[in-house]
C-alpha positions as CSV (number, residue, x, y, z in Angstrom):
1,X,189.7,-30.8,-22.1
2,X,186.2,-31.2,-21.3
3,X,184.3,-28.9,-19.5
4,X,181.3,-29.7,-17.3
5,X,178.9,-26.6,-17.4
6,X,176.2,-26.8,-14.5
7,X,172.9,-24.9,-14.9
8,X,174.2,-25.1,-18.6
9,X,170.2,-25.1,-20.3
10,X,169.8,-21.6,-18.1
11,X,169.9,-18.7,-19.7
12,X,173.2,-17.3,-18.6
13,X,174.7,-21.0,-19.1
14,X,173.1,-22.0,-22.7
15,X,175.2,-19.1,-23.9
16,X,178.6,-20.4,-22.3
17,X,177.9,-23.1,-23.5
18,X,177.4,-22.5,-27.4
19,X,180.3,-20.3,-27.0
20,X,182.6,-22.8,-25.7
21,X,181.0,-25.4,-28.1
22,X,181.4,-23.2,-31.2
23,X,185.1,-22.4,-29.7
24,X,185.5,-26.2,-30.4
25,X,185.7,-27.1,-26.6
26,X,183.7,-30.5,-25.3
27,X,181.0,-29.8,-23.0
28,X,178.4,-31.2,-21.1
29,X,175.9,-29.6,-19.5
30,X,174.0,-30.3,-16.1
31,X,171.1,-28.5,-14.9
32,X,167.6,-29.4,-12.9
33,X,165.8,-27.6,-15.1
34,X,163.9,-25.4,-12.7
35,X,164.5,-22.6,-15.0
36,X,166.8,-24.3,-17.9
37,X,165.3,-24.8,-21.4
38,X,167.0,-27.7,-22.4
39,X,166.8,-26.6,-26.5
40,X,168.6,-23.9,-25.7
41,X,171.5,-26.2,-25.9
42,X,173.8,-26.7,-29.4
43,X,173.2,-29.8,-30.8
44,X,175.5,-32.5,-29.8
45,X,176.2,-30.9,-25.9
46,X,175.0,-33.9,-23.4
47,X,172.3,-32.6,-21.2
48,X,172.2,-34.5,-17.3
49,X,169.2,-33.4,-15.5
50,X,170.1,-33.0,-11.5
51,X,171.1,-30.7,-8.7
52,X,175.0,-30.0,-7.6
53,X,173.6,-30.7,-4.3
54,X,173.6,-34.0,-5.5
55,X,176.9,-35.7,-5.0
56,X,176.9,-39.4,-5.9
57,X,175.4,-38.1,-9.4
58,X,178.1,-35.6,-9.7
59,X,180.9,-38.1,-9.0
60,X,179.1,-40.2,-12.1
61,X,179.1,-37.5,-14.3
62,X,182.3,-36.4,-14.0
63,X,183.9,-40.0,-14.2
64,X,181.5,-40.7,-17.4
65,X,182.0,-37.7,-19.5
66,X,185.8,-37.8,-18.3
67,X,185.5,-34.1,-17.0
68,X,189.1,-32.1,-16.8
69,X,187.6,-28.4,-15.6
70,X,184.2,-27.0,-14.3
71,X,182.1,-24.3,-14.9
72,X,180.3,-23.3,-11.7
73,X,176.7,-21.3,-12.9
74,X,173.9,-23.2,-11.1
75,X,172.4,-21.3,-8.4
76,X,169.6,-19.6,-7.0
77,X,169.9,-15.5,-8.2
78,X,166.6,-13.6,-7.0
79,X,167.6,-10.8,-4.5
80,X,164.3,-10.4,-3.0
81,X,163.5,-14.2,-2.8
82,X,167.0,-14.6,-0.6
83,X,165.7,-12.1,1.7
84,X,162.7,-13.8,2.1
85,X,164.6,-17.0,2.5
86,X,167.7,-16.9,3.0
87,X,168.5,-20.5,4.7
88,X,167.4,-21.8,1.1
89,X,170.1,-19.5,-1.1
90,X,172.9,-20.5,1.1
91,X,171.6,-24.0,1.0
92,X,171.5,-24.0,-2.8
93,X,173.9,-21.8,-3.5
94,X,176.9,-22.7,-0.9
95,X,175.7,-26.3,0.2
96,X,175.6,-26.6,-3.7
97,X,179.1,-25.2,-4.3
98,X,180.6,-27.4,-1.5
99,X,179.0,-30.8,-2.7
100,X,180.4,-29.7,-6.4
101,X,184.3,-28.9,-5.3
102,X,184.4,-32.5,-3.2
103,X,183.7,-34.4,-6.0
104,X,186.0,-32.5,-8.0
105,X,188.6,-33.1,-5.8
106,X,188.1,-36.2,-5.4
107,X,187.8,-36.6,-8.8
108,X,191.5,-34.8,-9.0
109,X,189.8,-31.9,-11.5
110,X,192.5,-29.5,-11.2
111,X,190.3,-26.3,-13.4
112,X,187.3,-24.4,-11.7
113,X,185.5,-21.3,-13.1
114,X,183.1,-19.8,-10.3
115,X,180.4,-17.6,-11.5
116,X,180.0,-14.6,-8.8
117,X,178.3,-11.2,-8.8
118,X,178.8,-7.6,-8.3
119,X,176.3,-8.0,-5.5
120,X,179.6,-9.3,-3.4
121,X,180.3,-5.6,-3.2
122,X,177.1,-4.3,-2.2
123,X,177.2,-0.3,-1.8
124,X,181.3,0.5,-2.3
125,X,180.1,3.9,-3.1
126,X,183.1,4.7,-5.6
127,X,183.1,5.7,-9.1
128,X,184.4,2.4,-10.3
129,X,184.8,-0.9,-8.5
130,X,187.7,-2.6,-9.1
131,X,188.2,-6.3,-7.4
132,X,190.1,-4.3,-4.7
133,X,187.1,-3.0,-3.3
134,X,185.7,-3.9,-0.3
135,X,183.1,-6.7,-0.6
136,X,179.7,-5.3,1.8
137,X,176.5,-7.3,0.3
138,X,173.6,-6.2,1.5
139,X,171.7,-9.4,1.1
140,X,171.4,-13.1,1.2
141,X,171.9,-13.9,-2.7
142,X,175.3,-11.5,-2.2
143,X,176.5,-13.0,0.7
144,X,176.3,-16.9,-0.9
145,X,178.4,-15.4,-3.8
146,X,180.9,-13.9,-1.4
147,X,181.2,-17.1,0.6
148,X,181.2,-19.1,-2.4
149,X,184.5,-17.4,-3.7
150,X,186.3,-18.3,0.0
151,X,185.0,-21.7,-0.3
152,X,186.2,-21.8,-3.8
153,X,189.6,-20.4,-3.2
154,X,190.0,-22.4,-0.1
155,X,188.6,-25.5,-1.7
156,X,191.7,-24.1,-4.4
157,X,194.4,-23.9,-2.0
158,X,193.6,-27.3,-0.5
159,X,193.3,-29.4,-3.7
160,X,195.8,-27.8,-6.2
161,X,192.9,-26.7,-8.1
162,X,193.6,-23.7,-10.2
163,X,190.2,-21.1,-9.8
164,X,188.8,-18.4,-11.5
165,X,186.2,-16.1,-10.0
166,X,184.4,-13.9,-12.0
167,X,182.1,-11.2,-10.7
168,X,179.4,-10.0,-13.5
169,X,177.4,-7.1,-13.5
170,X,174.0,-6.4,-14.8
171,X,173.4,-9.0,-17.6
172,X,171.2,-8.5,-20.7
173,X,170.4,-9.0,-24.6
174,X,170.5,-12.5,-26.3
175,X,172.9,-14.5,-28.8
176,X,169.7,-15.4,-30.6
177,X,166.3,-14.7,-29.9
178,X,165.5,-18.5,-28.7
179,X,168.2,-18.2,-26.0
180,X,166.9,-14.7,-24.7
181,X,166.0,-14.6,-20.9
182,X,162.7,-15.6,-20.3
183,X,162.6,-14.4,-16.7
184,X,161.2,-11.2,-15.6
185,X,163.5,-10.8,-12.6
186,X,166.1,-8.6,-14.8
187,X,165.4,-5.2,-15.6
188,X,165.3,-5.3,-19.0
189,X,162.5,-7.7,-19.7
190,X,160.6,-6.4,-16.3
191,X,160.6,-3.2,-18.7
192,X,159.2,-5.3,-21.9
193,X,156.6,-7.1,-19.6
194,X,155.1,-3.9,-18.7
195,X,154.8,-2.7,-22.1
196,X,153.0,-5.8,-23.2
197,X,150.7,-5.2,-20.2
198,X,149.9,-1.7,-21.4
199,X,151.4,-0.3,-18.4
200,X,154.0,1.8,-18.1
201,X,157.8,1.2,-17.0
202,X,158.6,1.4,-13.1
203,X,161.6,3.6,-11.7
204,X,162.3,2.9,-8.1
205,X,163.6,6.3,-7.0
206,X,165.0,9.3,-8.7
207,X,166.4,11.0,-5.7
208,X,169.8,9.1,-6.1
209,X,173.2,11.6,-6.0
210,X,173.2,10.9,-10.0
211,X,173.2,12.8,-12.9
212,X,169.4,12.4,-13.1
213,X,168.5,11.1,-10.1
214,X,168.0,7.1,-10.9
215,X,170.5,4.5,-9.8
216,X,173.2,3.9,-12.4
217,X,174.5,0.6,-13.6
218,X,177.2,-1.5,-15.9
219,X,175.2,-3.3,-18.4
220,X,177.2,-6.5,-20.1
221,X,175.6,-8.3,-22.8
222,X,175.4,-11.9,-22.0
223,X,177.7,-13.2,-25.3
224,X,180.1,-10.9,-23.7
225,X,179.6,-12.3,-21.2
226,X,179.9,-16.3,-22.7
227,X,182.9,-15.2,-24.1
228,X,184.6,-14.3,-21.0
229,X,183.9,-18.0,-19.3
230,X,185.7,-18.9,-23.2
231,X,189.2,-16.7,-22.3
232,X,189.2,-17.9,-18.3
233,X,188.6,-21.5,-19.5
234,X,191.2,-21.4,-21.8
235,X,193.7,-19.6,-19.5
236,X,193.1,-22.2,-17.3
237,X,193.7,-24.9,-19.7
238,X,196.6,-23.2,-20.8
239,X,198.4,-23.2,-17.2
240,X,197.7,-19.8,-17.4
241,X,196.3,-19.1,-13.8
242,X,198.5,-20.2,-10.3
243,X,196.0,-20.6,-7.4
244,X,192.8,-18.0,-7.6
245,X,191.9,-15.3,-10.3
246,X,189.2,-12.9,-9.7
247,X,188.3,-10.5,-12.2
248,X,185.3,-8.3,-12.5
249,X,182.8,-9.1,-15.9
250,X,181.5,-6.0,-17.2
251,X,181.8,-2.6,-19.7
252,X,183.4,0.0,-17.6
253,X,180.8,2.5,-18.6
254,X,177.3,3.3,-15.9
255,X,173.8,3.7,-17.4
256,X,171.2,5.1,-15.5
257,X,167.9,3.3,-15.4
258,X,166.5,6.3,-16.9
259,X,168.4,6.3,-19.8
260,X,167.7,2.4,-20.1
261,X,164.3,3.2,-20.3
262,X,164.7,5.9,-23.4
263,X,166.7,3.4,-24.9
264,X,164.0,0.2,-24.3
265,X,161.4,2.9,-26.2
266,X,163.2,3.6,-28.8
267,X,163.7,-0.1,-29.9
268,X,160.2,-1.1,-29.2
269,X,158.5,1.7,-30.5
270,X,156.7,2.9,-27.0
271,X,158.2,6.0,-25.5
272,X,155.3,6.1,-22.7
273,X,157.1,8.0,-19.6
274,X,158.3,5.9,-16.7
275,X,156.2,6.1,-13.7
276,X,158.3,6.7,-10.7
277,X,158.0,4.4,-7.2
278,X,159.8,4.4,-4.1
279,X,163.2,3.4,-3.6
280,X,163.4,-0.2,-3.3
281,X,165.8,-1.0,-0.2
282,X,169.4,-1.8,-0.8
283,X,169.6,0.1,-4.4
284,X,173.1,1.2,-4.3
285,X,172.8,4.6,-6.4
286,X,175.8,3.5,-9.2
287,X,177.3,0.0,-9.4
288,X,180.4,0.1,-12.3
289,X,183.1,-1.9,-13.0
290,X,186.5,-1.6,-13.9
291,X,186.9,-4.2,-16.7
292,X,190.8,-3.3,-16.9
293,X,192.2,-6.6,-15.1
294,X,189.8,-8.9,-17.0
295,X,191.2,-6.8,-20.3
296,X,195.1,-7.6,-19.1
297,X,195.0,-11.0,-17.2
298,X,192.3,-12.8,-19.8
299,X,192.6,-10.6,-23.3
300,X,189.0,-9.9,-22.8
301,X,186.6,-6.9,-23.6
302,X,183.5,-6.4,-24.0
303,X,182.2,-5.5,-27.8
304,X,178.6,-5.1,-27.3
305,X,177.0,-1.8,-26.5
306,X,173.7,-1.1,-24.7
307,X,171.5,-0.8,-27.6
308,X,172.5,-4.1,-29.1
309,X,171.6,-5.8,-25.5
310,X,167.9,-4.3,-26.2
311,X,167.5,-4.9,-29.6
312,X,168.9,-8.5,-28.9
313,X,166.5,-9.2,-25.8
314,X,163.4,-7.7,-27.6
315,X,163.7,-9.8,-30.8
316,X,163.8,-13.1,-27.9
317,X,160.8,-11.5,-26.1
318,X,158.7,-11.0,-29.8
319,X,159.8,-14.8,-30.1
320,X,158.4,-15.9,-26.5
321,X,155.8,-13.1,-26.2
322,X,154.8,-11.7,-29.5
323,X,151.0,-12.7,-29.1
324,X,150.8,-10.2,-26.4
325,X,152.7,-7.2,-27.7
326,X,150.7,-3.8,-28.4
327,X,151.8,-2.1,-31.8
328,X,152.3,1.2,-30.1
């Protein structure tokens, strides 16, 4: 097998990709490096720089490198910026996705993994979300996901290729500190960033129906996280999946952003209290997964807890940032 990871130098998809590589799987990575780093890549993974909205280079890659199963990542993720554009995220992120599954077609690739989102489900308001559960998104960036997993299943069904979806929830920490996240979109380093800037952490709302108040979430550290694009590759190389697999990516346990927060000052040494803001719209008040199918159908759970995601991510924002960080 080789595997062709796109937006493999991101942050999400350098760590699939050392995990597959270390797992002694062939890779190659493409990404346009609009947010990719290409050293977070292990030595000796080919790096192409370009778009999957680009399909003559996509048919060349996956003739050179002699490609045999895909790994979907590339795509554009920021909730706010798809509201404020949303004819862009569906044209990256589901004109991207359909240029992708015709060359692999026609390339007669017969192994696709699809990286989705809990935003597909937008606000199911049950006490886990299993991938039963009604999809609602509530915005642009969710609704690309959503269509991308019909276009990948019917894309599936069409070509005899063999698909597995898989919906993560709220991503954090780092393998190592040079492949931490250096975005502040997410909200563990939006927390850092305003520590470095003296200021204290946000909370938008803390009127939710929660235990105390603020929205709660399923945290899943990102090698977790590699590791589960590892076991749905290799269930797919195995013959292991007929027609489409979805399966939900995360711990099974909620964290409120308050608690978060205690936990973020604890590790970094500045307990300042949270300052508290509006709600932001489309906050659903908990978001948590039941990780039981991807536990039965692909031998995977996740080992990391949340304080290792924050010690993890804060040792990779010292790396990127440490000129700029107060000693409380």
């Amino acid at each position: 097998m080789t595997w062709l990871i796109t937006g493999g130098a991101g942050y999400i998809g350098a760590h699939v990709a050392r995990a597959m590589a270390d797992a002694g799987e062939r890779v190659v990575a493409l990404d346009d490096l609009s947010a990719g780093v290409p050293a977070r890549l292990p030595a000796g993974v080919p790096l192409v720089r370009g778009s999957s909205l680009d399909g003559e280079l996509l048919r060349r890659v996956l003739a050179e490198h002699a490609v045999t199963g895909v790994v979907h990542l590339a795509a554009r993720k920021q909730v706010a910026e798809s509201v404020a554009r949303p004819a862009y995220y569906y044209r990256e992120n589901v004109g991207g996705l359909a240029t992708l599954l015709d060359a692999v077609a026609e390339a007669g690739i017969e192994r696709f993994v699809f990286s989705s989102s809990a935003a597909v489900y937008g606000d199911p308001g049950v006490e886990l979300i299993t991938e039963d559960t009604p999809c609602a998104p509530v915005n642009p960036y969710g609704e690309t996901k959503l269509a991308g997993e019909w276009l990948v299943r019917a894309a599936g069904r069409a070509h005899g290729i063999a698909t597995v979806c898989l919906r993560y929830f709220n991503v954090a920490g780092a393998a190592a500190p040079g492949l931490a996240d250096t975005g502040v979109f997410n909200i563990v380093p939006m927390v850092f960033d305003r520590l470095t800037r003296d200021e204290a952490p946000r909370i938008f709302g803390d009127d939710y129906p929660t235990p105390d108040g603020t929205c709660v979430r399923d945290y899943i550290h990102v090698a977790d996280l590699a590791e589960a694009h590892l076991a749905a590759a290799r269930r797919l190389a195995a013959g292991g999946v007929a027609g489409d697999l979805t399966v939900n990516v995360g711990r099974g346990e909620g964290v409120s952003v308050r608690e978060l927060i205690t936990v973020i000052g604890e590790v970094t040494g500045d307990r300042r209290p949270p300052v508290v803001e509006g709600r932001r719209p489309g906050d659903a008040p908990r978001a948590v997964a039941s990780a039981a199918r991807a536990a039965a159908e692909l031998g995977w759970t996740a080992r990391r807890g949340v304080r290792e995601m924050v010690e993890s991510a804060w040792r990779g924002w010292l790396l990127h940032h440490g000129d700029r960080v107060r000693t409380p």
